[in-house]
N, C-alpha and C positions, 0 to 999 in steps of 0.2 A: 549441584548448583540450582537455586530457584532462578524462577521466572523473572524475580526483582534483582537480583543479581545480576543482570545480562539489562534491564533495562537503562536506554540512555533518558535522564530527568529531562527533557524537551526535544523529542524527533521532530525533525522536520515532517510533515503531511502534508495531505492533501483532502480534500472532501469528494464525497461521490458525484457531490455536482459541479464540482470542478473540470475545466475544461483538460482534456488531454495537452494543450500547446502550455498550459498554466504548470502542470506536473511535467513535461519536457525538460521547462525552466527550472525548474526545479533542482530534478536531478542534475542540471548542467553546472548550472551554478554551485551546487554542494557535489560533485561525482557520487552523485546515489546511482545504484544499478536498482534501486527500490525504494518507491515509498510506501509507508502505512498510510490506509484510505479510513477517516475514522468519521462517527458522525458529528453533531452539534454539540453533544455530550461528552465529545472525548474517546468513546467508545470505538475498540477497534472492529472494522467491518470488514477487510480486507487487505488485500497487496496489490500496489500496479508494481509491477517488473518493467524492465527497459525491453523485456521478450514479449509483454504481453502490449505494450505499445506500437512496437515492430511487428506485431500480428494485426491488430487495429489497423495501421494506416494501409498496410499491407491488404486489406481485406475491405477498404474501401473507407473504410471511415475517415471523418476527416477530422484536423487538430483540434474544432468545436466541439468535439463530441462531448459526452461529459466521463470522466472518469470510473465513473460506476459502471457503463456499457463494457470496459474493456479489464475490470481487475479481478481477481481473483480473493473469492472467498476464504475464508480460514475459522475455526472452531476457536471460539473462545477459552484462554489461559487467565488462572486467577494468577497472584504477581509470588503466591507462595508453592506454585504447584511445581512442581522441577521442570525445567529446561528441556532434559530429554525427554520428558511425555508429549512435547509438543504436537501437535498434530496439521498438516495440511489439509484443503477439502478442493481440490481443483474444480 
């Protein structure tokens, strides 16, 4: 299975300056345990987790913070490269 295969035509996101209380809402509102953090361009730049939130506020930060402080990078997939070559970069 490719990359394009598995994609859903409009995820919900967030941006990296996006506040963490904005991506909270987020998830709440749709049950995301994740969003894709992408830039202006559309571009994926990362993941916030509902773990990596609960590590944030947990560690002081507060729901202003912006989204980019608290998510998780990831290596960029074209939409025909297969699914399982996927890669994480924590």
């Amino acid at each position: 299975m490719t990359v394009f295969g598995c994609m859903k035509a409009h995820p919900t996101t967030a941006g990296p300056d996006d506040s963490l209380l904005m991506a909270i809402r987020l998830m709440d509102t749709y049950w995301l345990r994740e969003l894709p953090v992408v830039d202006a361009d559309v571009r994926l730049l990362g993941w916030l987790t509902a773990d990596d939130v609960a590590a944030a506020l947990r560690s002081g930060l507060g729901p202003a913070t912006a989204v980019g402080a608290a998510m998780r990078s990831v290596c960029a997939l074209d939409e025909t490269d297969s699914a399982e070559d996927g890669c994480w970069r924590p």
